[in-house]
KOLTOR-13938 format. One record per atom (N, C-alpha, C, O): residue number from 1; residue in three letters; atom name; x, y, z. Coordinates in steps of 0.1 Angstrom, whole numbers, plus 5000, padded with zeros to 4 digits. Layout:
<rec resi="NUM" resn="ALA" name="CA" x="X" y="Y" z="Z"/>
...
// end
This chain:
<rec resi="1" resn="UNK" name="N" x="0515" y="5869" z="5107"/>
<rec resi="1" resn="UNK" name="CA" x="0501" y="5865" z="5106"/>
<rec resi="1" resn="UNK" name="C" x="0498" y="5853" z="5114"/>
<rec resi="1" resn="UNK" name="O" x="0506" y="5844" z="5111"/>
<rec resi="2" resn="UNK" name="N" x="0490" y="5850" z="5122"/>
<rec resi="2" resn="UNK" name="CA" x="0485" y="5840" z="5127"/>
<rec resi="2" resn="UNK" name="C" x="0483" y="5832" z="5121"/>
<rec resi="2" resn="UNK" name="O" x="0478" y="5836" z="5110"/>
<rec resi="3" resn="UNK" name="N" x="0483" y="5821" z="5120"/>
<rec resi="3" resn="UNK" name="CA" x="0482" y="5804" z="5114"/>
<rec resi="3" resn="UNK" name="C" x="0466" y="5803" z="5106"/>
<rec resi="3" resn="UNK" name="O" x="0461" y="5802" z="5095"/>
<rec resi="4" resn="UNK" name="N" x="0462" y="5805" z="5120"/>
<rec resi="4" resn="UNK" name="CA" x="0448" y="5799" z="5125"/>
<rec resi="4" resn="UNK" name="C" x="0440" y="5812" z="5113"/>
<rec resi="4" resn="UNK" name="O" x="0431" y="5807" z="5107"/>
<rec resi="5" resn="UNK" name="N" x="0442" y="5822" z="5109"/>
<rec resi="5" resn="UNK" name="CA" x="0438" y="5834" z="5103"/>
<rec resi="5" resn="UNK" name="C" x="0438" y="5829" z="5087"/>
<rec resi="5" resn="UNK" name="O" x="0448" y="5825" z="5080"/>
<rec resi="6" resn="UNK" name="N" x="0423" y="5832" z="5082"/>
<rec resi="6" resn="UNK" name="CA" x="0423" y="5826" z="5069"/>
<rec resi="6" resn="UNK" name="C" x="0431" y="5842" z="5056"/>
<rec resi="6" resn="UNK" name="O" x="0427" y="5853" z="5056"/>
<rec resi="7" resn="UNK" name="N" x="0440" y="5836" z="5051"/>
<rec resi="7" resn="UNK" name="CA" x="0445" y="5845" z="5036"/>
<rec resi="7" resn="UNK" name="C" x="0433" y="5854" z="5029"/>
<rec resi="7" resn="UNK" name="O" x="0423" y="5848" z="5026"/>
<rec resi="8" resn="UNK" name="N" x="0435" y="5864" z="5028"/>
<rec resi="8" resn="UNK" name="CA" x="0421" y="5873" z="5015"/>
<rec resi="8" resn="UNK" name="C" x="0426" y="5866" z="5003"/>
<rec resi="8" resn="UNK" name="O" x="0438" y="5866" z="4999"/>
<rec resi="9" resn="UNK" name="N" x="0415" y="5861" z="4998"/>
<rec resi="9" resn="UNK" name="CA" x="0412" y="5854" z="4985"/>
<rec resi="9" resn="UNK" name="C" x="0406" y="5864" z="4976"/>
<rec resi="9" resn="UNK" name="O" x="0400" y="5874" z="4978"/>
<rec resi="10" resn="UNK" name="N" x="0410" y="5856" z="4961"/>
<rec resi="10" resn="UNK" name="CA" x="0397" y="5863" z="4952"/>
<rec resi="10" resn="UNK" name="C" x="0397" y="5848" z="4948"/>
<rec resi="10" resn="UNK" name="O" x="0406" y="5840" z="4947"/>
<rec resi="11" resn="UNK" name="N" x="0383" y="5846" z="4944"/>
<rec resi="11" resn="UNK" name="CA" x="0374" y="5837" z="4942"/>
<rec resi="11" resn="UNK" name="C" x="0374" y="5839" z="4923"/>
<rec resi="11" resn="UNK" name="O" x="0374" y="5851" z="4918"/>
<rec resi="12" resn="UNK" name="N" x="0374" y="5827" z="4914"/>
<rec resi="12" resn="UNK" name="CA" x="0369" y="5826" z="4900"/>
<rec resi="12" resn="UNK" name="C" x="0365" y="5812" z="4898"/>
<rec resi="12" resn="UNK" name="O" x="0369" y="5801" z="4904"/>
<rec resi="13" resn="UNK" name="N" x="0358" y="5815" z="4889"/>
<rec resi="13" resn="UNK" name="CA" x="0349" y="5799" z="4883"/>
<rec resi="13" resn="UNK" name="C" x="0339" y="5792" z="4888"/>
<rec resi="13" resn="UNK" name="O" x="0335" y="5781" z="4885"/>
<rec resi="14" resn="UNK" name="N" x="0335" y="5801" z="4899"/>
<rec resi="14" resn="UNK" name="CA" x="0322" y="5795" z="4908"/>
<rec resi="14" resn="UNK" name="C" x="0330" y="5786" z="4922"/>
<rec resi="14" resn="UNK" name="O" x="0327" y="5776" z="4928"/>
<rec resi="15" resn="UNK" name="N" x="0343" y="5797" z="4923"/>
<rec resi="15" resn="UNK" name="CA" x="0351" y="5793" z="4937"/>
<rec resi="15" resn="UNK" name="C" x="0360" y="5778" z="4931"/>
<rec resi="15" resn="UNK" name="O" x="0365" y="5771" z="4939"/>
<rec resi="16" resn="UNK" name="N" x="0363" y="5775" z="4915"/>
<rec resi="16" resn="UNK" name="CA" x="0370" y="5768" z="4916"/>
<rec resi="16" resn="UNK" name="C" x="0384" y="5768" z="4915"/>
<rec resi="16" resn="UNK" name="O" x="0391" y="5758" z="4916"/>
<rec resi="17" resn="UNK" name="N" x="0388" y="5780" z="4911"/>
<rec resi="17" resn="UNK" name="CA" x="0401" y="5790" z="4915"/>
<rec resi="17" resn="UNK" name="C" x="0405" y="5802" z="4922"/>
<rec resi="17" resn="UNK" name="O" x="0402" y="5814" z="4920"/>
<rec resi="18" resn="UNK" name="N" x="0412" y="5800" z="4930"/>
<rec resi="18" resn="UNK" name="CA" x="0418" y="5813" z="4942"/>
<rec resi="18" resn="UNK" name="C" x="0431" y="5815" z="4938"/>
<rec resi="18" resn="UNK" name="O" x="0441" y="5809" z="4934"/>
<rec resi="19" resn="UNK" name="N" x="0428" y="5825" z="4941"/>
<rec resi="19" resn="UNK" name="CA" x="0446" y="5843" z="4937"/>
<rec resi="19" resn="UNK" name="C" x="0446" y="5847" z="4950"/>
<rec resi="19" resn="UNK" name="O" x="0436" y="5850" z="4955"/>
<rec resi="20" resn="UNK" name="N" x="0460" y="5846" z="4957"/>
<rec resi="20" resn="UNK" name="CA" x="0460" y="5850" z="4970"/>
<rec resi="20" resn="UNK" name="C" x="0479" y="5854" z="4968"/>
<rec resi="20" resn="UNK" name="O" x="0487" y="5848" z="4961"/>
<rec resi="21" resn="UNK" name="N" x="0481" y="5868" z="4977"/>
<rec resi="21" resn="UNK" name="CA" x="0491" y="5873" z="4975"/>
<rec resi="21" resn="UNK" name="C" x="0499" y="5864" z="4984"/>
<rec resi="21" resn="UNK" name="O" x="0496" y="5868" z="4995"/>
<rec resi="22" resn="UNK" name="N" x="0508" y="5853" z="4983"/>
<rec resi="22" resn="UNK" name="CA" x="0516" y="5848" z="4991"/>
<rec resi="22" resn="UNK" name="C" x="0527" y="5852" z="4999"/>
<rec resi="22" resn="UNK" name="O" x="0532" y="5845" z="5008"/>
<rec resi="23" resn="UNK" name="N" x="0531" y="5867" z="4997"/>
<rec resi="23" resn="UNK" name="CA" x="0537" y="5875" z="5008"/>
<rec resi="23" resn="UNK" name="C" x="0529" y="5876" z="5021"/>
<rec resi="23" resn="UNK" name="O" x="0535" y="5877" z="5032"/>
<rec resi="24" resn="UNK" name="N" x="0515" y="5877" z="5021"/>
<rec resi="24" resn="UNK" name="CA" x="0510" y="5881" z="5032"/>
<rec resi="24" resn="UNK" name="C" x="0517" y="5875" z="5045"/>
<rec resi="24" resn="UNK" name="O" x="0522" y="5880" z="5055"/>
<rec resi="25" resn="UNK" name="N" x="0516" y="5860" z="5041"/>
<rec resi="25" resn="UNK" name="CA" x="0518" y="5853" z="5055"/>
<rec resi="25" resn="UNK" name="C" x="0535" y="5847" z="5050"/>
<rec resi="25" resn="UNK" name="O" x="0538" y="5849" z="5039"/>
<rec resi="26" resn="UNK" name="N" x="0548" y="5838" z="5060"/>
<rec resi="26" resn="UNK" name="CA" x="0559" y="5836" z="5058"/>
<rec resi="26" resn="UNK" name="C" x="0557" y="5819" z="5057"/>
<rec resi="26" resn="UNK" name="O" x="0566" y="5810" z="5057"/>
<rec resi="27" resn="UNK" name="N" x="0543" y="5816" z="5057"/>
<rec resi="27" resn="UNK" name="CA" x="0547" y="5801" z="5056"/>
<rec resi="27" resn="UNK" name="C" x="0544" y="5793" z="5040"/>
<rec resi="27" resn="UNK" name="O" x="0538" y="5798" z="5030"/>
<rec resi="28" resn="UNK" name="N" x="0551" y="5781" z="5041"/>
<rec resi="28" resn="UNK" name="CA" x="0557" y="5779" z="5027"/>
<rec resi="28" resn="UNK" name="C" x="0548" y="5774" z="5025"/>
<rec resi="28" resn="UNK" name="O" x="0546" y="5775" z="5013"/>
<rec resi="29" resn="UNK" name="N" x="0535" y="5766" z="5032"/>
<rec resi="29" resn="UNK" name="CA" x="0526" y="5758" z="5028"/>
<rec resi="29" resn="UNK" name="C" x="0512" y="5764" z="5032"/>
<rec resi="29" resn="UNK" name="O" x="0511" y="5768" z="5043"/>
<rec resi="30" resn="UNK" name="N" x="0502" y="5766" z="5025"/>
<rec resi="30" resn="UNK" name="CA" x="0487" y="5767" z="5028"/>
<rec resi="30" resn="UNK" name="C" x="0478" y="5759" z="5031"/>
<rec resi="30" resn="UNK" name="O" x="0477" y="5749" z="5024"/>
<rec resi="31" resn="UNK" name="N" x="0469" y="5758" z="5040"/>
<rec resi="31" resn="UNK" name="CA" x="0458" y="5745" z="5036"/>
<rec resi="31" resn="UNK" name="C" x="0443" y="5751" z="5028"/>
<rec resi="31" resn="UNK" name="O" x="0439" y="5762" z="5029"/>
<rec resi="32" resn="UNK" name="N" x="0439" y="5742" z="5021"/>
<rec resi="32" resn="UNK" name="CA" x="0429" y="5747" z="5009"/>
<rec resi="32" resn="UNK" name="C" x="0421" y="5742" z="5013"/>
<rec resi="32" resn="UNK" name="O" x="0423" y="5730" z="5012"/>
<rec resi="33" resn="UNK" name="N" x="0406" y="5746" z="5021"/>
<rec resi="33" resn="UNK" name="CA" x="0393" y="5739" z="5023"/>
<rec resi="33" resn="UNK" name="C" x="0385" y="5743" z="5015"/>
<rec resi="33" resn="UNK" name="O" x="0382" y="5755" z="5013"/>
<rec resi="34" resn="UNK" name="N" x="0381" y="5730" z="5006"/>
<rec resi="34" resn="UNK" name="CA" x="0375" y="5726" z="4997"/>
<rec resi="34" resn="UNK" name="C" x="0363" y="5717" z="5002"/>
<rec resi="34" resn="UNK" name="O" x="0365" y="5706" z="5007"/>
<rec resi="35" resn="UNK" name="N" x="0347" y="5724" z="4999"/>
<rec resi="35" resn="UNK" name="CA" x="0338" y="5715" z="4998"/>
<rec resi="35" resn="UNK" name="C" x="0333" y="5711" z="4987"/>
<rec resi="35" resn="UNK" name="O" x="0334" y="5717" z="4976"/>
<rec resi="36" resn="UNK" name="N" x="0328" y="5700" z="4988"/>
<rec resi="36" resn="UNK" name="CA" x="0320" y="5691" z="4974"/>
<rec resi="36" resn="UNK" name="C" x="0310" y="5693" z="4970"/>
<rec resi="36" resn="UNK" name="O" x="0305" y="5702" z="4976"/>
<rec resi="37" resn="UNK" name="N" x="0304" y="5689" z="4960"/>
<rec resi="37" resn="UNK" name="CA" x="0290" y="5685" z="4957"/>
<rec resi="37" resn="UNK" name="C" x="0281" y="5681" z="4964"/>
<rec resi="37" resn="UNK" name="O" x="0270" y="5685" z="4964"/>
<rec resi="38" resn="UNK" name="N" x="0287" y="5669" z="4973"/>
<rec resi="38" resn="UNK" name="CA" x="0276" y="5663" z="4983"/>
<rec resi="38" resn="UNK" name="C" x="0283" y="5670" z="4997"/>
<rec resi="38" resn="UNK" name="O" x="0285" y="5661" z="5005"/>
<rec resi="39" resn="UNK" name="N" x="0285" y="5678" z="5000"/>
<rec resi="39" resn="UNK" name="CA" x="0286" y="5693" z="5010"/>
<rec resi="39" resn="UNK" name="C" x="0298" y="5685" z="5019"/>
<rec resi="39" resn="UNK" name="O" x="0304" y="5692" z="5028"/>
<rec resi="40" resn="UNK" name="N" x="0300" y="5675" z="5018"/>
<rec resi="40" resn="UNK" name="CA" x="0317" y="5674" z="5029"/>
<rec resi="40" resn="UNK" name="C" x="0329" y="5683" z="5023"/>
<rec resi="40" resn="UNK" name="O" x="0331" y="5688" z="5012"/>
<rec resi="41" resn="UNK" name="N" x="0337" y="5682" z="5035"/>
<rec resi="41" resn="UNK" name="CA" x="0347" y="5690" z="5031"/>
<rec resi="41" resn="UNK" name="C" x="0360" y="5684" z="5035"/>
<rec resi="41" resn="UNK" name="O" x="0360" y="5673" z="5042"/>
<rec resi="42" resn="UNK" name="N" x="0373" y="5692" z="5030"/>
<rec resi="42" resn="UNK" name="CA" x="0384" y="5683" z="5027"/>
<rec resi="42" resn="UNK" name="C" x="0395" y="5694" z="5032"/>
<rec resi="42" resn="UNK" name="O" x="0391" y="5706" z="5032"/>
<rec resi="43" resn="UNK" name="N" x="0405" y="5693" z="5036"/>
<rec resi="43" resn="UNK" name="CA" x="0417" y="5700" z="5038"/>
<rec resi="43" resn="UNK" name="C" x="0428" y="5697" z="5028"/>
<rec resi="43" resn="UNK" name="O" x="0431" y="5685" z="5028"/>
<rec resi="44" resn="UNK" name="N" x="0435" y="5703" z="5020"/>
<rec resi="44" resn="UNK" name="CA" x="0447" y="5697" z="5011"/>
<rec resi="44" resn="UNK" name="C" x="0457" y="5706" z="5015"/>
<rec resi="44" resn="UNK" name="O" x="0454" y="5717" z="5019"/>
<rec resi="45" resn="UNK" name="N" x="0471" y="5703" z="5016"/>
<rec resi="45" resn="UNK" name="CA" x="0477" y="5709" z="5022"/>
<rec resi="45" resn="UNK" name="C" x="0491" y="5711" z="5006"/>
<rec resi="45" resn="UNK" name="O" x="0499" y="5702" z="5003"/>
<rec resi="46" resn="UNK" name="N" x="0488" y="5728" z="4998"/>
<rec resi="46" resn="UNK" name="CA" x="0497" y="5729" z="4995"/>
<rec resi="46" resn="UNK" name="C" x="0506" y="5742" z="4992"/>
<rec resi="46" resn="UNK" name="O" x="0505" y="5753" z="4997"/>
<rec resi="47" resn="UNK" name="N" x="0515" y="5740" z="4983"/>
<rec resi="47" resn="UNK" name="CA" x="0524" y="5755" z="4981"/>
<rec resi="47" resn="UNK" name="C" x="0522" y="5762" z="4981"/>
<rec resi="47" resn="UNK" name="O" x="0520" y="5766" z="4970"/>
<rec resi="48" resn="UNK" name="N" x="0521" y="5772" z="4991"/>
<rec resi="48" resn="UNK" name="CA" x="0520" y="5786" z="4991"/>
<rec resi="48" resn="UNK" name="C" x="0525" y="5796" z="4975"/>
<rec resi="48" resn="UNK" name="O" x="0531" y="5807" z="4973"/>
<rec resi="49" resn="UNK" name="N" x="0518" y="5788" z="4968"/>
<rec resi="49" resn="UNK" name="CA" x="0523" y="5799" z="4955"/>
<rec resi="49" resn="UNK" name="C" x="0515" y="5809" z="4947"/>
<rec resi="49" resn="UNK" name="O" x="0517" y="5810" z="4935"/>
<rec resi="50" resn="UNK" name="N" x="0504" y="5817" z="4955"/>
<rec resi="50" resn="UNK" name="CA" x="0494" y="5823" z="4952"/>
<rec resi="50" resn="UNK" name="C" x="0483" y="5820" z="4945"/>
<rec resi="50" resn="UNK" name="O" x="0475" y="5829" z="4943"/>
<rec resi="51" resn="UNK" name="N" x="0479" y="5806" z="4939"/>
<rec resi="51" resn="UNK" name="CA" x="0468" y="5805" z="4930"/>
<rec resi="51" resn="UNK" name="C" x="0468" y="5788" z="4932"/>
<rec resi="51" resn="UNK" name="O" x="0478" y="5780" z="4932"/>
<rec resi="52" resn="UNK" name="N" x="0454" y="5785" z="4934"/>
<rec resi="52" resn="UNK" name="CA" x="0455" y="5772" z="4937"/>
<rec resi="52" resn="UNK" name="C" x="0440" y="5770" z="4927"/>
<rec resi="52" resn="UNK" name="O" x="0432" y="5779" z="4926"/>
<rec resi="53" resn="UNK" name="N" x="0438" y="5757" z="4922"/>
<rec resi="53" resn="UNK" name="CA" x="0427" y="5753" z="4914"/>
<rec resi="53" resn="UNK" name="C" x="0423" y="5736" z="4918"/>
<rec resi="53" resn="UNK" name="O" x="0429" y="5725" z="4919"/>
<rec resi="54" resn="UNK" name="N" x="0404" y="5741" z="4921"/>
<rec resi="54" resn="UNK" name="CA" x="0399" y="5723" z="4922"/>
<rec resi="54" resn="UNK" name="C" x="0393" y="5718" z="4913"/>
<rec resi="54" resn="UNK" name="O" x="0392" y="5724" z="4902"/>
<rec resi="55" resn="UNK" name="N" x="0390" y="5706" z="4914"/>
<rec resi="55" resn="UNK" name="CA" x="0386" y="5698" z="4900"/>
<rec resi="55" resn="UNK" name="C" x="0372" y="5704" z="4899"/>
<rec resi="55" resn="UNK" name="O" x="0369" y="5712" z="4908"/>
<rec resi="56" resn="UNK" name="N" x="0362" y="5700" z="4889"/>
<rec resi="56" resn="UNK" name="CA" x="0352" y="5701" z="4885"/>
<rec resi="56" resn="UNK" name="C" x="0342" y="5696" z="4896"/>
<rec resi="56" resn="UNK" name="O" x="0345" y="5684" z="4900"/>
<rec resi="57" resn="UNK" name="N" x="0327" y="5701" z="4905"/>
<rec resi="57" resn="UNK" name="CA" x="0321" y="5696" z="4911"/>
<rec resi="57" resn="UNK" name="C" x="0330" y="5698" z="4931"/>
<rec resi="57" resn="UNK" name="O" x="0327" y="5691" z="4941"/>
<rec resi="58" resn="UNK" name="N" x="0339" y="5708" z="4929"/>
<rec resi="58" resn="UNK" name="CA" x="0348" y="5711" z="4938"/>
<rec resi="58" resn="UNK" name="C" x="0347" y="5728" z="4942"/>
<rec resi="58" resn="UNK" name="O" x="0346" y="5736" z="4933"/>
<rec resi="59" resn="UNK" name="N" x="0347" y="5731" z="4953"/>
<rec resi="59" resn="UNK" name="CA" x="0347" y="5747" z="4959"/>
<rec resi="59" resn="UNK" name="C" x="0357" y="5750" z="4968"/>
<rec resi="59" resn="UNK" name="O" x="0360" y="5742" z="4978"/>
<rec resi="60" resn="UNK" name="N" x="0362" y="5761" z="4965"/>
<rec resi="60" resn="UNK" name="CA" x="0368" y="5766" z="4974"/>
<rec resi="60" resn="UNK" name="C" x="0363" y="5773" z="4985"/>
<rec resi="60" resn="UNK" name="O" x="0355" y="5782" z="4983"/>
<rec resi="61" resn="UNK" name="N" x="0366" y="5771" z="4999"/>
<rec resi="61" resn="UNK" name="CA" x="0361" y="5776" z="5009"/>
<rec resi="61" resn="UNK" name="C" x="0362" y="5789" z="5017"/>
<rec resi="61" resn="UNK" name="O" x="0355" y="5798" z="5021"/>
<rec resi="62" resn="UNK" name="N" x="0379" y="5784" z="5019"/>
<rec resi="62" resn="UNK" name="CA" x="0391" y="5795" z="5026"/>
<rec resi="62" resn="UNK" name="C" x="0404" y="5788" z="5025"/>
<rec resi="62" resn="UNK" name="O" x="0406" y="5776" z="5023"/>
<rec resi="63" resn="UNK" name="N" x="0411" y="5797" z="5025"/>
<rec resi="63" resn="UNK" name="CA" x="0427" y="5795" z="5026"/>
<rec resi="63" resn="UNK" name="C" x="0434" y="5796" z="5037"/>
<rec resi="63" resn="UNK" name="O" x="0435" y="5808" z="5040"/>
<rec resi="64" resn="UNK" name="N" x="0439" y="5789" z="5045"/>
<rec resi="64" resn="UNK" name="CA" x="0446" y="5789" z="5057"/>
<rec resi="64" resn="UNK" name="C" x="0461" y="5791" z="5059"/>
<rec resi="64" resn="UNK" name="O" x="0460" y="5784" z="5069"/>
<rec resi="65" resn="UNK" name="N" x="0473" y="5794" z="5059"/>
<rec resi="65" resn="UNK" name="CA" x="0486" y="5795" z="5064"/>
<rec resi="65" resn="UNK" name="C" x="0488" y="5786" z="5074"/>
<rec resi="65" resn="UNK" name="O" x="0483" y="5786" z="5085"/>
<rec resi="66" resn="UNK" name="N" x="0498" y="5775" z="5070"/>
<rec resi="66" resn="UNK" name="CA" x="0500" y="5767" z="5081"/>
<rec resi="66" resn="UNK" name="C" x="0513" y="5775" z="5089"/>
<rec resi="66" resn="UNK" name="O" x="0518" y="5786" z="5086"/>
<rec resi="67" resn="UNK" name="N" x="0516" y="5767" z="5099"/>
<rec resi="67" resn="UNK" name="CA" x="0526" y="5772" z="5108"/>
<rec resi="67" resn="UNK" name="C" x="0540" y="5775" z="5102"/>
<rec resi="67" resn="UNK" name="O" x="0545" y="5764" z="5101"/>
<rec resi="68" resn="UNK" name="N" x="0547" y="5786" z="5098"/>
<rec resi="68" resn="UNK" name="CA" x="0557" y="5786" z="5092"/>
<rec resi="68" resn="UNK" name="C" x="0574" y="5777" z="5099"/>
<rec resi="68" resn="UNK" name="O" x="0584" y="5778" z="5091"/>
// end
């Protein structure tokens, strides 16, 4: 899978948790763009372990695969 190519997500809590099959892609690490409340957005860079969760007043955007 290409890097650059966002993971299929499923979306819960109003985007504040994502389920994503971590076989799709071979890299160990994901990046999670998350926008805010006041509409900026953030990259967090973590474990590819299918399910990632943001704080309260936080959205999930897309899911990225970093370079394996």
């Amino acid at each position: 899978m290409d890097p650059a190519q966002d993971l299929p997500i499923r979306l819960r809590d109003d985007g504040r948790t994502a389920t994503w099959n971590p076989a799709v892609t071979r890299a160990t690490h994901v990046l999670l763009h998350v926008e805010r409340e006041d509409g900026t957005t953030e990259e967090r860079r973590t474990i590819n372990s299918g399910r990632a969760r943001v704080r309260h007043g936080e959205r999930i955007v897309r899911i990225t695969p970093t370079a394996p």
